[in-house]
N, C-alpha and C positions, 0 to 999 in steps of 0.2 A: 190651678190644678183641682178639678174636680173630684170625687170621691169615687166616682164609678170607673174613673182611670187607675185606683188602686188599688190593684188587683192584690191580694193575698193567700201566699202559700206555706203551707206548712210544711218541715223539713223533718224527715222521719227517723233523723237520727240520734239515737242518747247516747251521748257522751258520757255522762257520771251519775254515779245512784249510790244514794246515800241517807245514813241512819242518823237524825239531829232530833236531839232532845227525844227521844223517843218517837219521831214522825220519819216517814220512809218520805226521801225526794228525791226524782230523778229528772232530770236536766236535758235539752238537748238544743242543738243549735235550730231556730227559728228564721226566716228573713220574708219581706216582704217587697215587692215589685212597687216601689212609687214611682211612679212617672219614668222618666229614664235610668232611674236610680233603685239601685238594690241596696237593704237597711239591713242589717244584720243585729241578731239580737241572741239572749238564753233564756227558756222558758224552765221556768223548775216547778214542777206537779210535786205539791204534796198531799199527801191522801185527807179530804175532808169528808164529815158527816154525812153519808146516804143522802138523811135527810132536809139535810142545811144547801142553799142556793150555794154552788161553787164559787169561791172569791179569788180573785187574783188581783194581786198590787201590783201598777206599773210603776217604776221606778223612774223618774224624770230628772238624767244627769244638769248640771251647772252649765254656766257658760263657758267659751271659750275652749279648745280643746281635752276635752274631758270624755274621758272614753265611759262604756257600761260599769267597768269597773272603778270609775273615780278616781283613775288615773291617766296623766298627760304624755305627751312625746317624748318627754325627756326626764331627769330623776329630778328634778325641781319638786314636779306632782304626781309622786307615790303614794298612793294613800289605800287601796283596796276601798274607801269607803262605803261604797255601794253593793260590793258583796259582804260587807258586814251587817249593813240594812236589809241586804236580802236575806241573811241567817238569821237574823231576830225575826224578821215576818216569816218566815218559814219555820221559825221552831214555835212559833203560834199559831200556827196551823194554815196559815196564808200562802199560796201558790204567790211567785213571783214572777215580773219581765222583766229583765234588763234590757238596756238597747243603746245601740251608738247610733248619735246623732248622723245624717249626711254630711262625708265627709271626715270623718273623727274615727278611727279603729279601723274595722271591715266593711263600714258603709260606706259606700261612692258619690263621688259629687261630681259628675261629669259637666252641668251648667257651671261651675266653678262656684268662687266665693262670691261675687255679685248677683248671683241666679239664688242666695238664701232671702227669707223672710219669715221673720217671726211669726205671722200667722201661718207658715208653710209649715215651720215645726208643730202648731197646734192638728193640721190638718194628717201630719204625720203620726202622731199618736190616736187620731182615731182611727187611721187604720191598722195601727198595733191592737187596738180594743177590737176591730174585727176580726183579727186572729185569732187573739183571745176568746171570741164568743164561739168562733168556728172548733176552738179544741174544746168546748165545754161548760166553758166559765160562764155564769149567771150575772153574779156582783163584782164591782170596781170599785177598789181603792185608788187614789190616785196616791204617791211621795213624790213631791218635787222637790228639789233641792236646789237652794240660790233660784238661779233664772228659771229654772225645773218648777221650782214653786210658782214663779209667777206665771211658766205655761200653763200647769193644774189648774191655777185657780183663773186664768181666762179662759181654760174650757170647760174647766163645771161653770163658769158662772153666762156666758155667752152662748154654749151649744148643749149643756146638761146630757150629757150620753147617757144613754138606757142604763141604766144599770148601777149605775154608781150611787155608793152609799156612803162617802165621808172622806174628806181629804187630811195628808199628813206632810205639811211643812215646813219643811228645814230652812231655816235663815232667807225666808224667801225674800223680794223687795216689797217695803210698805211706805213705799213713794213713787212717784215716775223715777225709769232706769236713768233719765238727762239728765236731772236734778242728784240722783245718789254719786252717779259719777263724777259731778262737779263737785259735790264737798270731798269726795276720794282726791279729786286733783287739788284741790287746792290747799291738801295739807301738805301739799311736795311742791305745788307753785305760787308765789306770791299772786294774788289775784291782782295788783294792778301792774305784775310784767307782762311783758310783751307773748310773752308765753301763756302767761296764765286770760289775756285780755282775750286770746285767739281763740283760744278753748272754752272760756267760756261764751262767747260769739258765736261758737262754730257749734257747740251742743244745744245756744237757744235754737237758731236756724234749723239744725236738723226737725229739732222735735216741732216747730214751724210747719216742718214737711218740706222744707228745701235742701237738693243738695250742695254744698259747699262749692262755690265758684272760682275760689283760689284755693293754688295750693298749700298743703298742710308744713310746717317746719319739718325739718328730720325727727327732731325729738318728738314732737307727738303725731307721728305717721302712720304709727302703731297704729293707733285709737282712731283716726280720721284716714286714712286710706281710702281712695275712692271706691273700691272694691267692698270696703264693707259699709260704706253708707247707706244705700237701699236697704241695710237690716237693722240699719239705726235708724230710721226714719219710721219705720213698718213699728219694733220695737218701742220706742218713747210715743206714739200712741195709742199705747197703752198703758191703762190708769189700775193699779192693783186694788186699791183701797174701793174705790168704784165696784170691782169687779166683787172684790169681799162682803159688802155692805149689799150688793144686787142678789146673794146666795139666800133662799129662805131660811130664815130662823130654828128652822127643825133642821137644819141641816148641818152635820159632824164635821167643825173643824178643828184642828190639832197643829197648832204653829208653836215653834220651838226656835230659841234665838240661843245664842252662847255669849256669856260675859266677856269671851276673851278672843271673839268674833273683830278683827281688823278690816274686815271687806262690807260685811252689813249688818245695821242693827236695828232692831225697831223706831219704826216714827214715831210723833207722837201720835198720831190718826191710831196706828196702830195698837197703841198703850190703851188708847181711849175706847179701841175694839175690845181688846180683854178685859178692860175694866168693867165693864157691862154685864160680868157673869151670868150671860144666858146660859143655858142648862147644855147647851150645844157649839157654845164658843171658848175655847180653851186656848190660854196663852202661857206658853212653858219658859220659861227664864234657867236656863243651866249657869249656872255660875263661871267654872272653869273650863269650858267649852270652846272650841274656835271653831274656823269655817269649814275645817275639814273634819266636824263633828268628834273630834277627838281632845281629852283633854290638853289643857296649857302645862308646856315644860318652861319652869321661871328659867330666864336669863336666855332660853332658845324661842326667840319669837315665831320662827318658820319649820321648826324640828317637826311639826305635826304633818308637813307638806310633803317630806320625803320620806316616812319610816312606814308604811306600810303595814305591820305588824304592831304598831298602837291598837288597843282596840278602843273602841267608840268610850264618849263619855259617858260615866256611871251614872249621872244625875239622866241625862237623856235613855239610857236603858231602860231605868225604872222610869219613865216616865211614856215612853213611848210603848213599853210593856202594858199597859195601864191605860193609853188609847187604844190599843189593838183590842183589848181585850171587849171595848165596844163595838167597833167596827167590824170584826168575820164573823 
């Protein structure tokens, strides 16, 4: 899918306007034509400096079905999370984009689930930044969050879009996604079961670049489904650490992990990137943080997944208050 096929429109309607922190923002539903596919998103304009380049942070949901708002299909995953990152960057003077993925909320996926690729969603936020630039906006922040992060950071580090001046991510991956996945599974599967021998077989091959020639068990059908291999394959070739280490050195990153993070945690590559205190690489460690950037409730491991109304961890507030304050 080429980039001149994506065509983008702006949608002249505002839905909400509102007074945060002393900054006026008003909001309106956005969408943009990809291909056979229309995305659906909300742009929130807050009023910046005459004379400062206008900034807008896109917000780059997780994997798996995760709508703009950081929340799933069902009340497993309630979490508001990403309108509460949109109210921190907005009550610091940052213009936001939320957006659902194809397929996930209001956005459509007519090629179905085998017509995704991981580089399609990169190709798909640049043309959210063409929206962006058509309403106004000068500067880009990118937030990605989990797999969000590691699209960010494979498109400032692979296509560098005009404009952009520092990325912000959340628990992103700092290893290939085949590799995280397999110690994920194999603290639920013995690795020399029958189960466990499949899957790990089945995640080298992908990342190989082959797809799987037999079929998957029931139980991990989930994860190996034929329908979503072409985005496992696309996906595990790609290397995050790579893509981190290819960014120039003057260039503003802000990766934040949570102590109490059960789905991803820094590698060691990654320890070893923060260790380095370049004056422009920042490695945030929140203690009682989990995936859904809220804090840990002792003795409820998943509490954080459906309450909604948590708000964000304190250690990441002040800490992500404190990179923003470089970036707009």
């Amino acid at each position: 899918m080429k980039m001149n096929r994506l065509l983008t429109t702006l949608l002249a309607l505002v839905v909400t306007s509102a007074c945060l922190w002393g900054q006026s923002v008003k909001s309106e539903d956005v969408f943009i034509q990809a291909g056979d596919d229309v995305l659906k998103g909300t742009l929130s304009h807050v009023k910046q400096a005459r004379k400062s380049p206008k900034t807008l942070a896109i917000i780059l949901p997780g994997s798996g079905p995760t709508d703009r708002h950081g929340n799933g299909t069902g009340p497993s995953l309630q979490t508001n999370m990403y309108d509460q990152i949109a109210t921190e960057l907005q009550s610091q003077g940052i213009s936001t984009l939320q957006v659902d993925k194809r397929g996930i909320g209001e956005s459509s996926l007519k090629g179905g689930e085998g017509s995704l690729s991981y580089s399609g969603n990169v190709q798909d936020y640049e043309a959210w930044w063409a929206l962006g630039r058509q309403a106004g906006y000068e500067s880009l922040v990118l937030v990605g969050h989990s797999e969000g992060g590691q699209i960010a950071l494979t498109w400032a580090a692979k296509r560098r879009p005009e404009g952009l001046k520092g990325l912000v991510l959340l628990a992103p991956p700092g290893a290939n996604a085949a590799d995280i996945l397999w110690e994920q599974l194999s603290r639920q599967l013995a690795p020399d079961s029958e189960y466990g021998q499949f899957a790990k077989t089945s995640l080298d091959s992908l990342k190989e670049g082959h797809l799987l020639g037999r079929p998957s068990p029931p139980a991990l059908l989930s994860l190996f489904r034929p329908s979503i291999q072409p985005y496992l394959v696309d996906w595990f070739q790609d290397e995050p650490m790579e893509n981190l280490n290819a960014l120039p050195g003057e260039f503003p990153v802000h990766i934040f992990y949570g102590g109490k993070d059960i789905q991803v945690q820094p590698s060691a590559a990654m320890h070893a990137w923060g260790a380095q205190n370049g004056p422009n690489a920042h490695l945030y460690l929140c203690p009682t943080m989990t995936h859904t950037l809220k804090s840990d409730i002792p003795g409820q491991r998943l509490a954080t997944y459906s309450d909604p109304d948590l708000p964000l961890d304190a250690d990441l507030v002040q800490f992500l208050r404190a990179a923003l304050e470089t970036l707009r």
